[in-house]
C-alpha positions as CSV (number, residue, x, y, z in Angstrom):
1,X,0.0,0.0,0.0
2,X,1.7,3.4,-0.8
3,X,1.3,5.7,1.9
4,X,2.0,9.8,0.6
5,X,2.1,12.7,3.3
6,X,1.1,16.2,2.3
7,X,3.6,18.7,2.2
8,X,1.7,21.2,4.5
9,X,1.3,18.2,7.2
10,X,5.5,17.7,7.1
11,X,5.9,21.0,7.8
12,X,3.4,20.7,11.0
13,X,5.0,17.7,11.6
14,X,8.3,19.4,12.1
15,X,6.7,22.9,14.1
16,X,5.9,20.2,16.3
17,X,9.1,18.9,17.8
18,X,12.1,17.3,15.8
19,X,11.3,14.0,16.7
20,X,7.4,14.8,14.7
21,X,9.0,14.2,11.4
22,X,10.8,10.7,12.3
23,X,7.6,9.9,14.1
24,X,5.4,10.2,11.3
25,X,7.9,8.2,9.0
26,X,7.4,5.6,11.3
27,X,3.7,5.6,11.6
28,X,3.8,5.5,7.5
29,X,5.5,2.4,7.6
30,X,3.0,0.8,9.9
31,X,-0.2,2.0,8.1
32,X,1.7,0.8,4.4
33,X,1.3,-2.8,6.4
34,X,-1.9,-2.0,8.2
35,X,-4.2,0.7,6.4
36,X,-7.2,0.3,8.3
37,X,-5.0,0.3,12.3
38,X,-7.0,4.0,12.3
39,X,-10.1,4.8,14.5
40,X,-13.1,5.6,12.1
41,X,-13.2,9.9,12.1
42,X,-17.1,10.0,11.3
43,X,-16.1,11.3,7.9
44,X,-16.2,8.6,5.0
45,X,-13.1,7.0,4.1
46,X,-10.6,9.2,6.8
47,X,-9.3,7.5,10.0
48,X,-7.8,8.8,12.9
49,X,-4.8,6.8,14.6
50,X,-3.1,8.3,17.6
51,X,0.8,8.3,18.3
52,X,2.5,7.5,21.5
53,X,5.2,10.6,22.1
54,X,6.8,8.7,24.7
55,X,8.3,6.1,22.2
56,X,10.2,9.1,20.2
57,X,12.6,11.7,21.4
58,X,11.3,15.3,21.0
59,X,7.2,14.5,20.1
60,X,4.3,15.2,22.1
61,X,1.7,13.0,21.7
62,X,-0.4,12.9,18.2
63,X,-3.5,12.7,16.2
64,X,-3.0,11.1,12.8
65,X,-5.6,11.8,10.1
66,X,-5.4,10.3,7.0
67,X,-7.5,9.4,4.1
68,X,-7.3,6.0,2.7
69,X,-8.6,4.6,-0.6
70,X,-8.5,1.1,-2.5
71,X,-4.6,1.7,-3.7
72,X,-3.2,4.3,-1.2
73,X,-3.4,6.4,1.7
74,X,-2.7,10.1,2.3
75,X,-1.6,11.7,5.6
76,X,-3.9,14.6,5.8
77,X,-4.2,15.9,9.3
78,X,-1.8,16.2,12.1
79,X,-1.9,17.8,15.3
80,X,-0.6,17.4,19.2
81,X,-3.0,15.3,21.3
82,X,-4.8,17.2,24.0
83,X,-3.5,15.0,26.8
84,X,-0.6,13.2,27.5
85,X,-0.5,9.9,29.8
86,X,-4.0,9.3,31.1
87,X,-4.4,6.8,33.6
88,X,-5.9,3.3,33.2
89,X,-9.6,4.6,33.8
90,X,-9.0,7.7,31.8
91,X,-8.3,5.3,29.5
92,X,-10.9,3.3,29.8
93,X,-13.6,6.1,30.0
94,X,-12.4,7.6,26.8
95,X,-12.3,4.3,25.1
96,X,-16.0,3.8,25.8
97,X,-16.7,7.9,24.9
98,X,-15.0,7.0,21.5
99,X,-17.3,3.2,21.2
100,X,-20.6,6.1,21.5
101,X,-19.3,8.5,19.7
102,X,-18.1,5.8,16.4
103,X,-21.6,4.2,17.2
104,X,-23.4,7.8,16.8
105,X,-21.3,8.5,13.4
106,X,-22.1,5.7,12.0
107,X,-25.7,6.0,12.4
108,X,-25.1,9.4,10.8
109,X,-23.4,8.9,7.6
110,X,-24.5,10.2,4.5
111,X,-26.9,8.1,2.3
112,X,-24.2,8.1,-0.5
113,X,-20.6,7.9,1.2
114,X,-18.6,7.8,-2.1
115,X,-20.2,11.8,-2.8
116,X,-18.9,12.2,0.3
117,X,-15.8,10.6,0.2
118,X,-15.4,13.1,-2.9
119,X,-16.5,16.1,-1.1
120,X,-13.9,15.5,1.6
121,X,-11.2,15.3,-1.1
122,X,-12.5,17.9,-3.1
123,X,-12.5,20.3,0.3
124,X,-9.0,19.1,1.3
125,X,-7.6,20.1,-2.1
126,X,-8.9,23.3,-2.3
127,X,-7.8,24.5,0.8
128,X,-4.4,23.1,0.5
129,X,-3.9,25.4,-2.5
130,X,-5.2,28.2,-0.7
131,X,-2.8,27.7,2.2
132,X,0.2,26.6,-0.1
133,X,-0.2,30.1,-1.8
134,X,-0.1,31.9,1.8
135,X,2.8,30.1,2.6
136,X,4.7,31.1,0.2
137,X,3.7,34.5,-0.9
138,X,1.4,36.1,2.7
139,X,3.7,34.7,5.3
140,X,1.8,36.6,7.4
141,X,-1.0,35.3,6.8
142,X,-0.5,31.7,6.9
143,X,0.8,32.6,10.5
144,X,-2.4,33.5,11.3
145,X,-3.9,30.7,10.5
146,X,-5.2,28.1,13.6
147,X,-4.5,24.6,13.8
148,X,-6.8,22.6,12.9
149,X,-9.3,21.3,15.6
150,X,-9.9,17.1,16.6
151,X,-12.8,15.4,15.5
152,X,-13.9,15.7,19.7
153,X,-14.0,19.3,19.2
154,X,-16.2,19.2,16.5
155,X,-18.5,16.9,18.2
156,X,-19.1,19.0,21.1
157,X,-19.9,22.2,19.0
158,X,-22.2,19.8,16.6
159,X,-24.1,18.7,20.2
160,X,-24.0,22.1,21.3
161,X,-25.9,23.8,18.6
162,X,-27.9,20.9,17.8
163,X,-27.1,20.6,14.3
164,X,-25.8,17.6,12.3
165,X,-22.2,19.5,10.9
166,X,-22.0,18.9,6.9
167,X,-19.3,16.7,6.1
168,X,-17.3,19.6,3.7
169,X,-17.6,21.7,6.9
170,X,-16.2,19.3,9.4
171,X,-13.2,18.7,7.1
172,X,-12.5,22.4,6.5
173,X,-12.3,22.7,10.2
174,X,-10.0,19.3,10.8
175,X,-7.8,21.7,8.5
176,X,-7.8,24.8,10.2
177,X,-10.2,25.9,13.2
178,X,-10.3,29.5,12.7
179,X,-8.3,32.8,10.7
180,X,-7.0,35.4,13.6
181,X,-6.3,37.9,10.6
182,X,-2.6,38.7,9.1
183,X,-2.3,42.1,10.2
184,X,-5.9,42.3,10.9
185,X,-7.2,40.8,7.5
186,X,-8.8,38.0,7.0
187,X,-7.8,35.6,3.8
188,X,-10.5,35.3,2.1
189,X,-12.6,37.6,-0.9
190,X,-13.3,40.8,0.7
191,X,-11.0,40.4,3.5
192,X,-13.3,38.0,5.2
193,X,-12.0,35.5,7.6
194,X,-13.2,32.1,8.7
195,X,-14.8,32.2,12.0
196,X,-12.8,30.3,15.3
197,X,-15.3,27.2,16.7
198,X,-15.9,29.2,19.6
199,X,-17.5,32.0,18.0
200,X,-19.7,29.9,15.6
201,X,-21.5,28.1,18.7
202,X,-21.6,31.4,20.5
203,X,-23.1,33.3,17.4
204,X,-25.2,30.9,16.4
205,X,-26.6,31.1,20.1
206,X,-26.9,34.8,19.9
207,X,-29.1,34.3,16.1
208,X,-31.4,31.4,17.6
209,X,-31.8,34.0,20.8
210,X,-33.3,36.7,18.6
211,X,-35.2,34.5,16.5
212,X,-36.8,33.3,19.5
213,X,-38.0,36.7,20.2
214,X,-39.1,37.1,17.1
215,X,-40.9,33.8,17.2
216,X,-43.0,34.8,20.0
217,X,-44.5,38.3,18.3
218,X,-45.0,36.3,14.9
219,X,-47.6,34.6,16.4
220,X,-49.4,38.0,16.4
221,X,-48.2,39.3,13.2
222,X,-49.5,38.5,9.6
223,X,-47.8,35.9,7.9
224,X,-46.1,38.3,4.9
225,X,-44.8,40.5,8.2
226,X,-43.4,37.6,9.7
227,X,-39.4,37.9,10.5
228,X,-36.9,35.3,10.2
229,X,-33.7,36.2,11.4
230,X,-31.9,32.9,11.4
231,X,-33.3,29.4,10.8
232,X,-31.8,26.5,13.0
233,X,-29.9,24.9,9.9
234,X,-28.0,28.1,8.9
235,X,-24.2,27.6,10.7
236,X,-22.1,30.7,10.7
237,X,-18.9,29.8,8.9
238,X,-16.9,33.2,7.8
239,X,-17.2,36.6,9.4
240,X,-16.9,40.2,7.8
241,X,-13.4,40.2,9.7
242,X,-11.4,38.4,12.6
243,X,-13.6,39.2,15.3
244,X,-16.3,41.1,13.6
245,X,-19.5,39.4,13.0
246,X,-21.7,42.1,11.7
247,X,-21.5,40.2,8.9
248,X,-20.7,37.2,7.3
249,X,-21.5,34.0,5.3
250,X,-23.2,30.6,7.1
251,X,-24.1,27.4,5.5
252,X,-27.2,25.7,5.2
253,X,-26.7,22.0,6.5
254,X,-30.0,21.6,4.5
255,X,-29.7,22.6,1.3
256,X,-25.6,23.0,1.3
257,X,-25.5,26.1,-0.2
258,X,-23.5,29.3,1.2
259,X,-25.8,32.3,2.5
260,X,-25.3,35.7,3.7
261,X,-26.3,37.4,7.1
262,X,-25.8,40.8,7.7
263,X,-26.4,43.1,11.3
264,X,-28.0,45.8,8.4
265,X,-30.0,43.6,5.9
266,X,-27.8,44.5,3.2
267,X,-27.1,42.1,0.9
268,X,-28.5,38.9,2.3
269,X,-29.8,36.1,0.8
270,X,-28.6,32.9,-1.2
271,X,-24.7,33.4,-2.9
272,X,-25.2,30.0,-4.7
273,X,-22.0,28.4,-3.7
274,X,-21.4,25.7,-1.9
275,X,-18.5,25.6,0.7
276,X,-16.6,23.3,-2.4
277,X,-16.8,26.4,-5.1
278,X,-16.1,29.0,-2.8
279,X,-13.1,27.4,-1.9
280,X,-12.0,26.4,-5.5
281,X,-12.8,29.8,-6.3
282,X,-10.5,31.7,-3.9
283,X,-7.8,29.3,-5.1
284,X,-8.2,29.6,-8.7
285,X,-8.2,34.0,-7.8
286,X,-4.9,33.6,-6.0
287,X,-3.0,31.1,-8.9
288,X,-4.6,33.4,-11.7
289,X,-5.2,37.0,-10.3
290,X,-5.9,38.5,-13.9
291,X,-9.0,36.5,-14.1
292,X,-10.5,37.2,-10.8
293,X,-13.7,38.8,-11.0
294,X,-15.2,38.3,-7.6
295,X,-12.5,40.5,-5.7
296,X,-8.7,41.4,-6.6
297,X,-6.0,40.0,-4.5
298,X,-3.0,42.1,-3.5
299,X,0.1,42.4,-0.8
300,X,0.5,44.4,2.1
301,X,3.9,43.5,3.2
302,X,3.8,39.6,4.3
303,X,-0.2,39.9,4.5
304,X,-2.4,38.9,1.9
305,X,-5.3,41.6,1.1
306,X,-8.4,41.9,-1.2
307,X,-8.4,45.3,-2.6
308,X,-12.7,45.3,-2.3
309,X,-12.1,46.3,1.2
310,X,-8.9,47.6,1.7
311,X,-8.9,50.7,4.2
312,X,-8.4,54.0,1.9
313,X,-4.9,55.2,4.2
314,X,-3.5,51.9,2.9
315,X,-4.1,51.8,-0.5
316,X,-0.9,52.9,-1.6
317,X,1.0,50.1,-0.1
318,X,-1.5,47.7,-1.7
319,X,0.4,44.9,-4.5
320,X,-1.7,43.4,-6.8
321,X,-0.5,40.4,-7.9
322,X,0.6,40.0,-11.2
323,X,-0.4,36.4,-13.1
């Protein structure tokens, strides 16, 4: 079985300790001999195998994801493990939280796992051209970039809003969990930025709130005045900026299309993408600027910037890129 390991997870692996890289090399080895050792993720065809720091110098303990098909695997995810050394009932209890939680996943997954098996891939992809063009040309805003978050994490935010996470969405976030903005501006068109776990459960709290208030004076109103400020299956993904959501874009986990919110009604409504094509798009405007024609995007120093937004006082250190 060939085993291949992205190029973005080998440079994790060696942020992570020097003893990450040798680690991981070891771990392919195993899984050429053993593809299926993995835990199932809850996202069809990716597995999640944990490594033991302890048996490697320098290397905290880690979570493995990687995506395995008929002829060959791929390494896709990598991060440090939350805990290190749990005793034998720790143990124990987590085994049997992982048993539920597999159990629950399974009885969850989509009616046609080989579309989702190609979503997953399709989502990878996209966003590993999008971050392999920040890497090299926005240092900046790579750096600002977050780790990606563990299937766990994802879990508790899906139980906490009460809303069965799409698959595209939960693989975007196994990639990266959130955009703090490089030098205050978000990657994406517009200068938008993707929106940290944490602020999509607390948001989408704050939206179900208000529609509850609204929901007790429709009962009195007409049904053309009626006022629907957020339906339960809308979940915020992308705010106006890092840590401004007076706007912003959500998906519907119904329909799986992209939609737009806004604090002053401007603008809302359907954008007909899915969370696929707006990726794909972004990447194909950064590897072919001249035939962007959503937004144009430019340098600021080591920070990438969409002109659509840029603040007026900056304009003249703006760099569109040529291409």
């Amino acid at each position: 079985m060939k085993v291949e390991i992205q190029p973005d997870v080998r440079d994790i692996a060696a942020q992570l300790g020097a003893g990450v890289p040798y680690a991981l090399k070891v771990l392919a080895g195993q899984l050429a001999d053993d593809p299926g050792m993995g835990r199932p993720s809850g996202l069809p065809g990716i597995l999640t195998v944990m490594v033991d720091g302890d048996m490697f110098e320098d290397c905290p303990d880690l979570s493995v994801g990687y995506i395995r098909e008929p002829d060959r695997i791929e390494i896709r995810f990598l991060r440090a493990a939350p805990f290190s050394g749990p005793s034998a009932d720790a143990q124990e209890q987590e085994q049997e939280q992982e048993q539920e939680q597999e159990q629950e996943q399974e009885r969850d997954q989509p009616a046609d796992p080989a579309a989702a098996a190609l979503t997953v891939r399709e989502v990878a992809d996209a966003w590993r051209r999008i971050t392999g063009w920040l890497k090299r040309n926005a240092p900046d805003s790579y750096a600002a970039l977050r780790a990606g978050a563990g299937p766990a994490a994802i879990a508790a935010l899906e139980a906490d809003v009460g809303v069965q996470i799409p698959v595209e969405l939960q693989v975007l976030w196994l990639l990266t969990a959130g955009d703090d903005g490089g030098d205050g501006w978000g990657c994406l068109p517009g200068n938008w930025a993707l929106m940290p776990l944490d602020s999509v459960a607390s948001f989408y709290r704050l939206k179900m709130d208000a529609q509850a208030y609204e929901d007790a004076r429709n009962a009195d109103r007409s049904e053309d005045d009626r006022i629907t400020v957020w339906k339960a299956q809308w979940i915020p993904v992308v705010s106006v900026g890092p840590g401004d959501s007076t706007s912003g874009l959500y998906l519907d986990a119904a329909s799986g299309y992209l939609g737009r919110w806004s604090r002053y009604n401007e603008g809302a409504g359907e954008v007909l993408d899915t969370l696929v094509t707006y990726l794909e798009e972004v990447a194909d405007m950064l590897e072919a600027p001249a035939l962007a024609t959503r937004d144009r995007p430019g340098l600021i120093g080591g920070a990438l910037v969409w002109v659509s937004s840029i603040d007026p006082a900056q304009e003249d250190r703006w760099q569109p890129l040529a291409g």
